[in-house]
C-alpha positions in Angstrom: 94.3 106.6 96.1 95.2 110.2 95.3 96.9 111.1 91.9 100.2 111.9 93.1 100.7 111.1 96.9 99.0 110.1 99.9 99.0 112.8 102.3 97.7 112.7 105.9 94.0 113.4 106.8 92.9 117.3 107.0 95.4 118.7 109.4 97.2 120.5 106.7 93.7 122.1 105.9 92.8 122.9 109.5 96.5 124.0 111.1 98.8 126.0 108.3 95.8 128.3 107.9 95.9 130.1 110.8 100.3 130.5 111.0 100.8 133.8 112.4 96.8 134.7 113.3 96.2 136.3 116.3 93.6 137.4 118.3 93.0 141.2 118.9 93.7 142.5 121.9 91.5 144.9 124.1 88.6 143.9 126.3 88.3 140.9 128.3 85.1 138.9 127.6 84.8 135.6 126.4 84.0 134.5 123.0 80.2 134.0 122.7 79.2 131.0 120.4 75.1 130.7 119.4 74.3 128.0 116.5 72.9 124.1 116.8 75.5 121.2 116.7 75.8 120.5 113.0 75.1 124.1 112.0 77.1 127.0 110.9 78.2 128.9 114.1 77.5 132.5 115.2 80.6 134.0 117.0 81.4 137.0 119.1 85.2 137.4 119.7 86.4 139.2 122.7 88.6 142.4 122.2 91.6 140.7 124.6 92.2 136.6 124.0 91.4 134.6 127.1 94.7 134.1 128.8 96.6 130.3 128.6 94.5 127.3 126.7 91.1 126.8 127.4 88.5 124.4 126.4 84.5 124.2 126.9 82.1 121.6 126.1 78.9 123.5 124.6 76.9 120.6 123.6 77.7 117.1 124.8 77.4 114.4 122.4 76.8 110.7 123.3 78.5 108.7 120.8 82.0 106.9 120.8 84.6 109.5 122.9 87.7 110.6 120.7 90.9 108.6 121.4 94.9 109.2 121.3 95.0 106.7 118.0 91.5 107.3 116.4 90.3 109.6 113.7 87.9 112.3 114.1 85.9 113.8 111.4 84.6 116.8 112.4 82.9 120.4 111.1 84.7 123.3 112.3 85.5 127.3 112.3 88.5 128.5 113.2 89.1 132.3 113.9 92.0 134.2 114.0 93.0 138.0 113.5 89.2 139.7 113.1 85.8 138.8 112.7 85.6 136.7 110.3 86.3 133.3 110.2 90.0 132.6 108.6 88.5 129.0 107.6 85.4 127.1 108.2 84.4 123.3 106.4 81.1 125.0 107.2 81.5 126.8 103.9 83.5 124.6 102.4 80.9 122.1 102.2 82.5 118.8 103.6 83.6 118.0 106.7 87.7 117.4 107.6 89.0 113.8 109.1 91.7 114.6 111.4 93.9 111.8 113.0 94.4 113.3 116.8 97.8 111.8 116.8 98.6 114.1 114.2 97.5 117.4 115.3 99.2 119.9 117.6 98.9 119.7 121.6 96.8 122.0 122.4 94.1 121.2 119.7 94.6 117.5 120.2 93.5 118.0 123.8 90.7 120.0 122.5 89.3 117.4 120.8 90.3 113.8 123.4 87.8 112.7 125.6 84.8 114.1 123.8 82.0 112.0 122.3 80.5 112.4 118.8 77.6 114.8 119.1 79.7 117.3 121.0 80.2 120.8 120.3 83.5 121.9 121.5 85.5 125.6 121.6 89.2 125.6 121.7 91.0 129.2 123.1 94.3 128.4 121.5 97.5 130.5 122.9 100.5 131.7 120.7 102.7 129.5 122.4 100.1 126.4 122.0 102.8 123.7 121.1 104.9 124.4 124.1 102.2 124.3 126.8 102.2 121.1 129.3 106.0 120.7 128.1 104.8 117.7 125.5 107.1 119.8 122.6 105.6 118.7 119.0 102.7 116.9 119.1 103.4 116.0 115.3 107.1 115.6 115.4 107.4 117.9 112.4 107.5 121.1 114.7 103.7 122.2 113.8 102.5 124.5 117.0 98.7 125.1 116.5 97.8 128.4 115.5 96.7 130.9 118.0 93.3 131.8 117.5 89.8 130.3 118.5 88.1 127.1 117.1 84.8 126.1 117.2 84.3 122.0 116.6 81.6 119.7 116.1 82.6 116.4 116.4 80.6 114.1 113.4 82.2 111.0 113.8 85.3 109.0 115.4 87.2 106.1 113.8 89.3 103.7 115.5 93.0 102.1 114.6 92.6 99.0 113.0 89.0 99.5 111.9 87.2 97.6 109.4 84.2 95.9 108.0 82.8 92.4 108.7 83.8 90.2 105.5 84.3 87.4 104.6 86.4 87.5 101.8 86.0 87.0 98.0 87.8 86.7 94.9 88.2 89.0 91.8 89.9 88.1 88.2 91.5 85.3 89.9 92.9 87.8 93.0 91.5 86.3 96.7 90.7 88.8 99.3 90.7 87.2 102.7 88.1 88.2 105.6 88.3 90.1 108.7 90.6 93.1 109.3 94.1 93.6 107.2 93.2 91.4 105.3 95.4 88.6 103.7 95.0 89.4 99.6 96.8 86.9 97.1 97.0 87.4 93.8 97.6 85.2 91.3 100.7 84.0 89.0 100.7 85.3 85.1 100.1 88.4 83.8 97.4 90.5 85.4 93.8 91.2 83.0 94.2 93.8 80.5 91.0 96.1 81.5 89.8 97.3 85.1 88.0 95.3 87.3 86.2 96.1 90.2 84.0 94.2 93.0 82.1 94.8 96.2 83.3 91.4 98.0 81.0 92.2 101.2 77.9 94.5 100.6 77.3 97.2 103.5 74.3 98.1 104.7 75.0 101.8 105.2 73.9 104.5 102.6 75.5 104.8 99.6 78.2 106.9 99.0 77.7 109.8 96.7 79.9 113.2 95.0 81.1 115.8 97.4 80.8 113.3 100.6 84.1 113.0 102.3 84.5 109.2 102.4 86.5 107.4 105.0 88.3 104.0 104.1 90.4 101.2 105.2 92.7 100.4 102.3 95.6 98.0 101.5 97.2 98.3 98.2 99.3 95.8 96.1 101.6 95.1 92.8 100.7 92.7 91.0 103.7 91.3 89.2 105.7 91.3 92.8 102.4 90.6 94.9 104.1 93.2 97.5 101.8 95.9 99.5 102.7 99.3 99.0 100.3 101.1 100.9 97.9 100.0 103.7 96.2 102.0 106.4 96.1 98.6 108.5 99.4 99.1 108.3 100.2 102.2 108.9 97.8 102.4 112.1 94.9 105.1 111.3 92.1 105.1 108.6 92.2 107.7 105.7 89.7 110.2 104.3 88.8 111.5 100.9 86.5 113.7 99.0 84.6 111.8 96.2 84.6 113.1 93.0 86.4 115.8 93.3 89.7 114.1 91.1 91.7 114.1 93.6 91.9 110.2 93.8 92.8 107.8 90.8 90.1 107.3 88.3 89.7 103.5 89.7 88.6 104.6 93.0 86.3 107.1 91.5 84.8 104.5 89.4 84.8 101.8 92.1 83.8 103.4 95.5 80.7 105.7 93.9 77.5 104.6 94.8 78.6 101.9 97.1 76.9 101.9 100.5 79.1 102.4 103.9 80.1 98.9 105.5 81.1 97.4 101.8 84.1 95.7 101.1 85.7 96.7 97.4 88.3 94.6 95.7 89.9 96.6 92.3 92.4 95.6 89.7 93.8 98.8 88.2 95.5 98.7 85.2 98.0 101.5 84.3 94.8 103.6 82.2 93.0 104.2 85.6 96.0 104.3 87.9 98.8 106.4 87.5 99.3 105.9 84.1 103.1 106.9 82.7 104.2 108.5 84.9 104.0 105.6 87.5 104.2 106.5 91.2 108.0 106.2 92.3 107.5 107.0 96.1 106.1 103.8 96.2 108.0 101.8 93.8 105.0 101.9 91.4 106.5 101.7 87.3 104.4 102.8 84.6 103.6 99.3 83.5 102.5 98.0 86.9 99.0 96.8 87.5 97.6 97.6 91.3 95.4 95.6 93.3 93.3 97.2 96.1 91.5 96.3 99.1 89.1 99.0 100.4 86.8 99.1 103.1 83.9 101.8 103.0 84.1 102.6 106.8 81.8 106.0 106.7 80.8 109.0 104.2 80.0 112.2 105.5 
C-alpha cells in the first residue's frame, strides 16, 4: 500500500513524459530499431515522422496475448524531439506495469493483441487520441504523446487474477480461499504489534529489492471490518517497486523475500501503516488497525 495514495500502474511514468515532444522533421525513412528482446534498444530516427499511427511487430513472443482489461508489464523507450531517448525503464532499472485500459488509443492498440515475448514499435501521431474517433481512451483527456516507442512486452496479467489458496487464519483474522477472497476478522480490539503470514506458500522465486512486484490486494478496517481498497474489486491488478519506500513499512516487511504465487495475510497497526496522520481518502483514522490480503502474482 503506498504512503499516501494509490495511484494507477505506470501510465503516468510512460505518457506525461513525452507532452508536447515531437519528432523532427526532414527525410522520410523509417526508424531503424537493432537490440534483442529484453535488451536495451539501438535506434535510428528518421528526419520526417512516418505519417498517421503505425505499429510493427519486430519479434513475436509466444506467451499470453495482451487484452482490453489485463495488465502488461513491459520494458520500453520512448523517443520524442532528438536522439535521445526522452525516457527508457531500460535505464531506469525496473520495468513499468501498465493497465491497457488506462492508456491512450493509439498506444493501447500498440500494445492489444500481442503476446509476451514480443517486441513491438509504436509511430505515434500528434493527434494520437483523436485517431479512429474513440476520443479519450482514459476518460481524463490524456492523448499519447507524439513520438516513437519501442516495447518489450515481459508479462501480462489478467482481471480478477489470483493465486490458488486455500485460506488461513492470522491473530484470530480468517482469510478465505480462491479469488477475492472472503476475510473476517474478529470482534475485540485488534493485537497491539504487527503481524504478518504467508497463508499459501508460492512456488515462484522470491521476491527481492528493486523488483517491480505485482499483487492482488484487498484491504480492511478492523474496528468496522469494512474493505477499503481491493484490486478484486476494482477490476485490474497493481504494481509496485520493493523497497524503494514508496509502500507502507508493513508491506515492506511482509512481501520481501516471499516467493511469487504466495498468499500474505498482515495486521498493521498504526506504527507500520500510516501512522498519525491516518489516510482520509479512504476513511482510514490514525488509530485504525488494517488488515490485508495480498497475493504475490509476479516480480519482475
Amino acid at each position: 500500500m503506498r504512503r499516501r495514495i494509490t495511484v494507477p500502474l505506470s501510465v503516468p511514468l510512460l505518457v506525461p513524459l513525452l507532452v508536447a515532444l515531437l519528432l523532427p522533421s526532414g527525410c522520410s525513412r523509417e526508424p531503424s530499431v537493432v537490440g534483442a528482446f529484453g535488451a536495451r534498444p539501438t535506434v535510428v530516427l528518421p528526419d520526417r515522422p512516418p505519417a498517421g499511427s503505425q505499429v510493427a511487430e519486430l519479434v513475436e513472443g509466444t506467451g499470453e496475448p495482451v487484452g482490453a482489461d489485463d495488465v502488461a508489464v513491459v520494458q520500453y523507450t520512448a523517443y520524442g524531439r532528438g536522439e535521445r531517448p526522452a525516457g527508457s525503464t531500460f535505464t531506469r532499472g525496473t520495468p513499468s506495469a501498465l493497465a491497457v485500459r488506462e492508456l491512450p488509443v493509439a498506444l493501447g492498440r500498440a500494445l492489444m493483441g500481442h503476446r509476451v515475448g514480443s517486441r513491438v514499435t509504436a509511430v505515434v501521431p500528434a493527434d494520437g487520441r483523436r485517431e479512429g474517433g474513440s476520443g479519450d481512451a482514459d476518460g481524463r483527456g490524456n492523448a499519447a504523446a507524439p513520438g516513437f516507442y519501442v516495447v518489450d512486452i515481459l508479462g501480462v496479467h489478467r482481471r480478477g487474477a489470483s493465486v490458488g489458496s486455500q485460506g488461513g487464519r492470522l491473530a484470530g483474522v480468517r482469510v478465505g480461499g480462491g479469488p477475492d477472497p472472503e476475510v473476517s476478522v474478529p470482534a475485540g480490539a485488534p493485537p497491539g504489534r504487527f503481524a504478518a503470514k504467508v497463508v499459501t506458500r508460492g512456488r515462484g522465486r522470491a521476491t527481492r529489492a528493486g523488483q517491480l512486484v505485482v499483487v492482488q490486494y484487498a484491504g480492511l478496517v478492523w474496528g468496522r471490518r469494512r474493505v477499503f481498497d481491493s484490486t478484486w474489486q476494482d477490476g485490474v491488478p497493481r504494481a509496485f517497486k520493493l523497497g524503494d519506500g514508496t509502500m507502507i513499512g508493513a508491506w515492506e516487511a511482509a512481501l520481501a523475500g516471499v516467493p511469487v504465487g504466495s498468499r500474505v495475510a498482515m495486521v498493521v497497526p498504526p506504527s507500520h501503516g500510516y501512522g498519525s496522520a491516518g489516510f482520509p481518502a479512504y476513511g482510514i483514522r490514525p488509530s485504525d488497525t488494517l488488515v490485508y490480503v495480498v497475493d504475490v502474482l509476479a516480480a519482475y
